[in-house]
C-alpha positions in Angstrom: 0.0 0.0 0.0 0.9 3.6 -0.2 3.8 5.5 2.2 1.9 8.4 3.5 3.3 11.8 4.4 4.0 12.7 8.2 1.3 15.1 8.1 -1.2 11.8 6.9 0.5 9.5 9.2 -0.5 11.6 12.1 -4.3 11.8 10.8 -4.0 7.9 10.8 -2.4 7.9 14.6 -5.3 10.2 15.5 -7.9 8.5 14.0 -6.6 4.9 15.5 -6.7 6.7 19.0 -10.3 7.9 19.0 -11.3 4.5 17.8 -9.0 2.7 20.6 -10.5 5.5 23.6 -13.9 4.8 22.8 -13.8 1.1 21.7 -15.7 2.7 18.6 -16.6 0.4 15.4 -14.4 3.3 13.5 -12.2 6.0 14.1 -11.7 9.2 12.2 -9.4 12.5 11.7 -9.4 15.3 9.1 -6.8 18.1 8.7 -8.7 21.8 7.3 -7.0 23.7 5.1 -5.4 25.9 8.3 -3.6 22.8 9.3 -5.9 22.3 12.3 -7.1 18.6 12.6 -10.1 16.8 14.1 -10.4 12.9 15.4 -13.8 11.4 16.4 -15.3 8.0 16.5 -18.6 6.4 15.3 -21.5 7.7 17.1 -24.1 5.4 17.7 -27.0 6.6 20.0 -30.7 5.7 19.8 -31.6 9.3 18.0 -28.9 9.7 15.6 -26.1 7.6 14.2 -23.0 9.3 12.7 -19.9 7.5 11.0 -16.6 9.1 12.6 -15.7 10.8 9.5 -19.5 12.4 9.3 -18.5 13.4 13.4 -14.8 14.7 12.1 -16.2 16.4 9.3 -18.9 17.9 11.8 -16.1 18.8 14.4 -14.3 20.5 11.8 -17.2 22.5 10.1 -19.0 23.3 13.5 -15.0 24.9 14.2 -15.0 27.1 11.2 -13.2 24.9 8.5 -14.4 25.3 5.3 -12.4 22.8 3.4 -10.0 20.2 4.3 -6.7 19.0 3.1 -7.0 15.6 3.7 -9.2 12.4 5.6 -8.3 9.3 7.7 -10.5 6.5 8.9 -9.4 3.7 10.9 -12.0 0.5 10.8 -12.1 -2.9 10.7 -14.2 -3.0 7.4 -11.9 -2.8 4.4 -14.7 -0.1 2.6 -15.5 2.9 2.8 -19.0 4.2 3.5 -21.0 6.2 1.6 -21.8 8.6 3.7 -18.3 8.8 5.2 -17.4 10.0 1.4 -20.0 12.3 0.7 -19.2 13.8 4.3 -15.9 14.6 2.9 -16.8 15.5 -0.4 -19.8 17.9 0.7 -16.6 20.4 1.7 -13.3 18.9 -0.2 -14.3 17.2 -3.6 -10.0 16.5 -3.8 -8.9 16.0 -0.3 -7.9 12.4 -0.1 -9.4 9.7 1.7 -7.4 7.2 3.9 -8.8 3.8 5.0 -6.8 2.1 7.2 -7.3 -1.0 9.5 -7.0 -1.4 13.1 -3.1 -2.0 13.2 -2.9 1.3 11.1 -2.0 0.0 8.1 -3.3 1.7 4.4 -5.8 -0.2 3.3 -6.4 2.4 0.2 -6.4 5.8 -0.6 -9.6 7.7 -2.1 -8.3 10.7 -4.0 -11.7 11.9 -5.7 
């Protein structure tokens, strides 16, 4: 699989982190376009249901970022979902997407 760049390494360490804290299904981090980055994890609660890159993205937007530079998810499914993509893509139709499993390794990289 791909090498990644420090600066997409690091949304890869994040994003296995939030998964590990919360024992989530997935974990997620995005970098804006100021450099700032975001992790979350899957939320799964009996009103609403998020993916943790649709709670990343969210993080990110509800903090002023109106793009981002890249995307990470961490998850033991070697897809990713829909709506994780269109989360990205609703702000960054370029940034790339990187799906990684639990032991951090690239599984691929979405560029568009």
């Amino acid at each position: 699989m791909p090498d990644l760049e420090a600066e997409d390494q690091k949304l890869v360490v994040l994003a296995r982190s939030s998964r590990a804290r919360t024992r989530a299904a997935e974990g997620a981090a995005v970098r804006d376009t100021d450099g700032r980055t975001y992790a979350a994890a899957t939320v799964d609660q009996p009103s609403f249901k998020l993916t943790a890159l649709q709670a990343a993205v969210a993080a990110a937007v509800s903090s002023g970022a109106e793009s981002l530079e890249a995307a990470a998810v961490v998850s033991g499914e070697s897809l990713l979902k829909e709506a994780s993509v269109h989360a990205v893509r609703d702000i960054a139709k370029h940034a790339p997407i990187i799906l990684a499993g639990p032991d951090g390794e690239v599984l691929k990289v979405l560029d568009r």
